[in-house]
N, C-alpha and C positions, 0 to 999 in steps of 0.2 A: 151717436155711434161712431161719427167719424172723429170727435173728438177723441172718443176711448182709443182709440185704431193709433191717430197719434202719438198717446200716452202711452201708449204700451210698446211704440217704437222707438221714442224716447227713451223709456226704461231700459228696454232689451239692448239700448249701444252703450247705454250711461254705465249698463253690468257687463258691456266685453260677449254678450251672449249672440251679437253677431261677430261680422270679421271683424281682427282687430286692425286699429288705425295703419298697423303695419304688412298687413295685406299687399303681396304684388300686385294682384290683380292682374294674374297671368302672365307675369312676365320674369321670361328666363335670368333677362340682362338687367342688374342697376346701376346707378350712376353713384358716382363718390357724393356727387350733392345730397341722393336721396338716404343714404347708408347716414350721412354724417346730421339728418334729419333725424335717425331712429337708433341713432347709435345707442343711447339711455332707455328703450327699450325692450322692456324684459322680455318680450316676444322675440328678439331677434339676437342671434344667436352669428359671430361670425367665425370663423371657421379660417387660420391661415395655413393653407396648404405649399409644403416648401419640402426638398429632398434633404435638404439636412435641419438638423434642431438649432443649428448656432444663426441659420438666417432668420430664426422665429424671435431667437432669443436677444437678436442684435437691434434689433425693433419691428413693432407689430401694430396693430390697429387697436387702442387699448379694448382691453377687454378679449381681444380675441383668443382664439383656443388654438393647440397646435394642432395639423395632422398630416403627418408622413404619410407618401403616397403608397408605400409599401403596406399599409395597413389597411387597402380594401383590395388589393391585387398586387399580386407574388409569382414569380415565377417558380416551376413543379418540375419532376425526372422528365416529363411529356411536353411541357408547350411552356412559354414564357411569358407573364403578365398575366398569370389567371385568375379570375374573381375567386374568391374566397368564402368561405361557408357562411350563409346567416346566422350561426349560431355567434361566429367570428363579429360578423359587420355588425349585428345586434349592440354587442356588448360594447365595441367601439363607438358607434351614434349615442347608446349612453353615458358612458365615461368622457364625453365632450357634451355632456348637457343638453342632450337634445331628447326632446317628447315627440310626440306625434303632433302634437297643436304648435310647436315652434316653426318661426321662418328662418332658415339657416343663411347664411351668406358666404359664399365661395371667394375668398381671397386669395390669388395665385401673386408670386416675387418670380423677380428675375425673367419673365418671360415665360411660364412655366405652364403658358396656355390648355395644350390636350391633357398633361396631369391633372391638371383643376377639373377640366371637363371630364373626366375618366370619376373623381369623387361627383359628381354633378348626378351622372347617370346611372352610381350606384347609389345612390342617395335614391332617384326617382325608381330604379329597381325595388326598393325598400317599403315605398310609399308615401314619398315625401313629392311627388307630382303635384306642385303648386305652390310648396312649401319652401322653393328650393331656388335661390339662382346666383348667378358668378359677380361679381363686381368686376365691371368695365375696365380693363383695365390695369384691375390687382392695385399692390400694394405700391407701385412703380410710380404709379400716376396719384396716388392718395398722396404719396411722400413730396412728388412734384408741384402740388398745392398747399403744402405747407398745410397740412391738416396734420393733427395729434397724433404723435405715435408714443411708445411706451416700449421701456423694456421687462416690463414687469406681466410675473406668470400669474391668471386669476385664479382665486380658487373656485374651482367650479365642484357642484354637489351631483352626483350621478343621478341623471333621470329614470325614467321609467318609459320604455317605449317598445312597442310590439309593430314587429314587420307587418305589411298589408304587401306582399308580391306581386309586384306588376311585372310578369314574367316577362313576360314581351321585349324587355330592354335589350336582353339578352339573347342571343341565336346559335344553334351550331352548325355546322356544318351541310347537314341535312334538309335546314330550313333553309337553308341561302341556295342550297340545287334546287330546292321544291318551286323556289323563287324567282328562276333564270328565267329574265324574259316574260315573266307573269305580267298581265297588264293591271297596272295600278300599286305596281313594287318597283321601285329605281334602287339598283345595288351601286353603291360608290366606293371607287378605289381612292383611298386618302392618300398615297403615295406621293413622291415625288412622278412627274411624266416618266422619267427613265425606267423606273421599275415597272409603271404599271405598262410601260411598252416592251419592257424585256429586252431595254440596251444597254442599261447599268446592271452589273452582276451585283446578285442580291444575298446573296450567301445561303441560300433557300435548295433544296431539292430541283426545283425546278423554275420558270423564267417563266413572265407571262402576269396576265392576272385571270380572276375570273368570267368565263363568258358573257358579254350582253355588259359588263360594270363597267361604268362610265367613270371618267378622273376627274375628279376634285381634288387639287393639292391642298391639304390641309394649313401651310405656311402660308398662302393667297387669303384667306379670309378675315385674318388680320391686318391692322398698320404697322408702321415703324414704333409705334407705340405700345404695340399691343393691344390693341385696345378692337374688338368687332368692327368691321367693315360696316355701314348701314345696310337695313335690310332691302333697301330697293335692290344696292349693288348684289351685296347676296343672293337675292330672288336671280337677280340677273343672270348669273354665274350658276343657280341650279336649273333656271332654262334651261341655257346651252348646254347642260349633263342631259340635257331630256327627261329634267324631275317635274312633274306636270302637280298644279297647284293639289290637289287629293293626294298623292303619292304617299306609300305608304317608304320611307327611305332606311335600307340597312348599307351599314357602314361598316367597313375593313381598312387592314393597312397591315402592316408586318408581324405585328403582335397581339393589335388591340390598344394602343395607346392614341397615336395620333388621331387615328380614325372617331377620336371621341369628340373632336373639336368640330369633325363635320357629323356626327350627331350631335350635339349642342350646336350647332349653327342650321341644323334643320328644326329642330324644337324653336329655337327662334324665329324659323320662317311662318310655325304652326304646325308641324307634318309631325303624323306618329313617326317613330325612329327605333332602330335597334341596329348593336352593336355584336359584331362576330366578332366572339372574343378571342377565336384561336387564328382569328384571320388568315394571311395568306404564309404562316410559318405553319398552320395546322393542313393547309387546302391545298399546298404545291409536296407535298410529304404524303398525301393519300394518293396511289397510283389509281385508284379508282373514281378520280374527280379529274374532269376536263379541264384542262386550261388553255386559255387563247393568249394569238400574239396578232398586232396590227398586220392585213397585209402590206406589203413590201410596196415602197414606192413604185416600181417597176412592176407591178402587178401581179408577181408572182410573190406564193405564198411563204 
């Protein structure tokens, strides 16, 4: 019996009918080494995300697909950076080749960090939670290793893929008040210190950020390289925010963009995460939402 047991575990990897070899096995972040391990695998799907078409087209990671960042969030008459309809994100995840059984790969140029992590988390919005993560780095550091690159466009064959919605990625307004202060929710202001203190003018309705949200600058959690901070340091740095290891972490910043770098950098620590997407350009604009400012060195408010 325990030979059959065996044989039939043999069979089932020799047919791909478990994970395939290309499996993250949980993890948000890869390395150029492991990318350039699975590059020729047809499971794995890389994705360069870049604000114009001439950085894609001037060289790319061969094989890779383009994707403008504008094509999963747009700015509307109401708020600026806003997700876009599944009927929308659908047809784009197909039209870049992507199924539901593909592992995609996030490749950001120039620096282009929270972009990258903003396609990341509407990706895992999608239901691609598992399926999904950033290369180390981008294209910045592949180029630096003298590893392959290509000017050439692939032709890619439109998939087939149905959304499985993991709402949760996504928050409004409503959910982030329900959340002030709840124990086992840490709200993060991805700002720079000035705005979320309310002494750089923000060009916003009102100064301040939201009550009880703690500051993470979203520029601190990378290098001079671009490249993730380790997670020790990381964990380190969502201590001192007061993100306690269970913490459920919702993320803001001016629009919704930045503040994706620190959800993608809590999904890294492990922590569920969500993104307010009209952040603090939709939250200082409703006179019906509280906002706070540090008190004053001097003790007065």
């Amino acid at each position: 019996m325990k030979y059959v047991a065996v044989l039939c575990l043999t069979l089932c990897l020799s047919l791909g009918l478990f994970s395939q070899e290309s499996d993250f096995g949980g993890k948000v972040l890869v390395s150029t080494s492991w990318l350039a391990e699975h590059m020729n695998d047809p499971h794995v799907v890389v994705v360069h995300v870049a604000g114009l078409r001439r950085d894609y087209l001037s060289g790319h990671i061969p094989g890779a697909r383009f994707l403008w960042p504008g094509d999963v969030a747009l700015s509307n008459a109401d708020l600026s950076y806003q997700l876009l309809s599944v009927t929308h994100l659908d047809s784009i995840v197909e039209c870049l080749g992507i199924s539901n059984d593909t592992r995609v790969v996030l490749c950001g140029i120039n620096g282009n960090v929270s972009p990258t992590a903003r396609v990341f988390l509407t990706l895992e919005y999608l239901g691609l939670t598992g399926r999904v993560a950033i290369l180390d780095g981008g294209f910045d550091i592949w180029k630096s290793e003298n590893r392959p690159t290509s000017t050439e466009t692939p032709k890619v064959s439109r998939a087939s893929f149905t959304p499985k919605l993991k709402s949760s990625v996504f928050v409004e307004a409503e959910g982030v008040q329900a959340n002030i202060r709840k124990e086992g929710v840490s709200i993060i202001d991805a700002r720079a210190p000035g705005f979320y203190e309310g002494t750089t003018p923000n060009g916003m309705p009102r100064s301040g950020h939201i009550p009880g949200a703690r500051n993470i600058y979203f520029a601190t959690l990378v290098d001079s390289t671009n490249k993730m901070l380790g997670t020790q340091t990381i964990g380190e740095m969502f201590a001192k925010a007061g993100v306690r290891p269970d913490d459920r972490v919702i993320a803001y910043c001016h629009i919704g963009q930045t503040a994706s770098l620190v959800y993608f950098a809590a999904r890294l620590l492990g922590h569920e995460a969500s993104l307010y997407d009209g952040s603090f350009e939709d939250w200082s604009g409703r006179s019906d939402l509280p906002v706070e400012l540090p008190p004053k060195k001097d003790g007065s408010k």
